[in-house]
N, C-alpha and C positions, 0 to 999 in steps of 0.2 A: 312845467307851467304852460306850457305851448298847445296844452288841451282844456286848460279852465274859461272856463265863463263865467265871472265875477258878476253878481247879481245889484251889489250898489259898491260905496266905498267901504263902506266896513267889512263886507262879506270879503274885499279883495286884501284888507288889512288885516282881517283875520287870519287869511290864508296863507299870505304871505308872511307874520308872524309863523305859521304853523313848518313852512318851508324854508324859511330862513333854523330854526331850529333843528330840524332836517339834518340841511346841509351841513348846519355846522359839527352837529353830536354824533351824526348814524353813516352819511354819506361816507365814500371812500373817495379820497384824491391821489392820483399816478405821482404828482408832486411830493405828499405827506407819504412816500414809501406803502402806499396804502391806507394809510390812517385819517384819520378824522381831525380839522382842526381844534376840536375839543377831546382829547382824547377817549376812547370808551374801549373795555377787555375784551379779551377777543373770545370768542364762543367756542370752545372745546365741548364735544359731546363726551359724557361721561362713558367708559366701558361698560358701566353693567345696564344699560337699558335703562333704566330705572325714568326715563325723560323722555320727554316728545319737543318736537320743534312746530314753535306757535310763531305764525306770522302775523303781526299788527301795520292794516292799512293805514297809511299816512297821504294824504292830501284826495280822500274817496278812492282809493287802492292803484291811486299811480304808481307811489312807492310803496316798499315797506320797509318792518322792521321785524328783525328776527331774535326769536330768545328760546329757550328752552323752557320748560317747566316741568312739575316733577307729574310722573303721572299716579292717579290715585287708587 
């Protein structure tokens, strides 16, 4: 958050909603063994190819967030 510039109060309330969710669902903590304080599965890629790995920008691509999907 030490790179945004919040345009009024809501833009900074939105964003902070959006990073506070972040932290809690995606983020990894050294404390949580790694884990998240809301817990989420961990991402195995599948052996046979069949997936690609899609990264979704979170707070205009500070962070992200990673998942697989199938490819078509």
């Amino acid at each position: 958050m030490d790179f945004f510039i919040p345009l009024n109060q809501y833009h900074l309330e939105k964003k902070l909603e959006e990073f506070i969710h972040f932290y809690n669902h995606h983020r990894t903590h050294l404390a949580l063994n790694k884990d998240s304080p809301v817990s989420s599965p961990v991402l195995i890629r599948p052996s046979d190819g069949s997936v690609k790995l899609v990264s979704t920008p979170v707070l205009g691509g500070l962070y992200h967030i990673y998942s697989y999907e199938d490819v078509a």
